[in-house]
C-alpha positions in Angstrom: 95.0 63.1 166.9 97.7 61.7 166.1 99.0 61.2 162.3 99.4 57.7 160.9 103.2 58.2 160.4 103.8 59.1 163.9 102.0 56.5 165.0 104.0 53.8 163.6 107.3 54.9 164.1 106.7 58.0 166.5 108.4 60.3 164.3 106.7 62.8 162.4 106.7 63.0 158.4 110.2 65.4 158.7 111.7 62.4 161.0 111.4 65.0 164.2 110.3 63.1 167.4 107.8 65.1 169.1 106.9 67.4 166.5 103.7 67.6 164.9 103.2 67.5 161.1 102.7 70.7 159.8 99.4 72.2 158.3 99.6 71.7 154.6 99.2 75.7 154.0 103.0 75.9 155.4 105.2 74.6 152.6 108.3 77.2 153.1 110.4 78.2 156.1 112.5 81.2 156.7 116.1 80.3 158.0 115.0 81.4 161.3 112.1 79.2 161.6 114.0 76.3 160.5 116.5 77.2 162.9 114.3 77.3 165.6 112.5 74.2 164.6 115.8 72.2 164.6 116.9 73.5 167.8 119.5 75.3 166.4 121.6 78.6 165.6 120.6 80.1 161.9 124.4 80.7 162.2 125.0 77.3 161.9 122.2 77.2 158.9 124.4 80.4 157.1 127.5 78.1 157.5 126.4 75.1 156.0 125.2 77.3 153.0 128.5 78.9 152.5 130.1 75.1 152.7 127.7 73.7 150.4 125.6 71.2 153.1 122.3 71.3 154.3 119.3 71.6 152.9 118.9 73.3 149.2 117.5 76.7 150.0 116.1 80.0 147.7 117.6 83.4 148.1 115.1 86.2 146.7 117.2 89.2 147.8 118.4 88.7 151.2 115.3 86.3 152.4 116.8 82.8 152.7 113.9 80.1 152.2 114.1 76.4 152.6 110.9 74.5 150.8 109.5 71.4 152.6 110.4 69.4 150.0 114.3 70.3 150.7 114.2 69.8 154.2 112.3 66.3 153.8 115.1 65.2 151.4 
């Protein structure tokens, strides 16, 4: 089924085409999965940290988190 976002604009609610929505249980994503679901190197996720960009992340000890929230803004 398709969600009523995608189906007006065929992007999903965090503007991916061809991504699904995510369940509402998921709210946080470790640098590697957001990595991954970008389609990109969590190298390039570490640099943009260290330059100030991207999304607004949590560090609790060495675990980098990004909230849904963050990466929808």
């Amino acid at each position: 089924m398709r969600s009523a976002t995608r189906a007006r604009t065929g992007r999903t609610p965090l503007g991916i085409p061809g991504q699904e929505a995510l369940p509402a249980e998921r709210m946080v994503f470790t640098e590697a999965d957001l990595a991954s679901r970008w389609r990109m190197s969590p190298k390039t996720l570490q640099r943009w940290r260290t330059e100030g960009r991207g999304p607004h992340y949590l560090k609790l000890g060495k675990r980098v988190t990004y909230t849904i929230n963050a990466i929808e803004a």
